[in-house]
C-alpha positions, 0 to 999 in steps of 0.5 A, spaced: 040 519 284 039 523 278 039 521 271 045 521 268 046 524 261 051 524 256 053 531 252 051 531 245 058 530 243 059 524 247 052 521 245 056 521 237 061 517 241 058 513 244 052 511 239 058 510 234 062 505 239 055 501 240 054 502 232 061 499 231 059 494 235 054 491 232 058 492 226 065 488 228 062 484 233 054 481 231 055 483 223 049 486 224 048 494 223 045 498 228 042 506 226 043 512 231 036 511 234 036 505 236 044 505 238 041 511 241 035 507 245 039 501 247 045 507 251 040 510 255 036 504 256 044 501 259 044 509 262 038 507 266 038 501 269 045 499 269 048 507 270 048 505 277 052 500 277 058 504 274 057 510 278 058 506 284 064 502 282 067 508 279 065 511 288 068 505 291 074 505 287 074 513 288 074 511 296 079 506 296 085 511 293 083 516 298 084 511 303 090 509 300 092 516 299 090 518 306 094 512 309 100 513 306 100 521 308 099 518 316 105 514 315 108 520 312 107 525 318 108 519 323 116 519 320 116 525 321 116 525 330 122 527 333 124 522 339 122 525 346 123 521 352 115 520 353 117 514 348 
């Protein structure tokens, strides 16, 4: 898997979201590098994680999506004298 990298707005955002935290949350103050640092640390070793669950959810609506279009299809059946 390739790394996963974020723009240079959506690293503001998020560097100021894991700020606000440490902020909000710890009362503590965090700068931009080390805020920085710790999202892609978090990128790294636990991106996958994410990625992955964001796929299993992304599969299980196609499932479902594909299902309710076979049921659609299947409604559509004219009834003939072989059933």
């Amino acid at each position: 898997m390739k790394p996963i990298k974020f723009d240079r707005d959506e690293t503001k955002a998020i560097v100021a979201e894991i700020q606000d935290y440490f902020r909000l949350e710890l009362d503590q103050s965090i700068g931009a590098i080390p805020a920085e640092m710790l999202m892609q640390f978090f990128a790294e070793k636990m991106g996958a994680y994410f990625y992955n669950r964001g796929l299993h959810d992304a599969q299980a609506l196609v499932r479902k999506k594909i299902d309710d279009v076979s049921d659609e299809i299947f409604s559509l059946e004219r009834p003939t004298k072989a059933r």
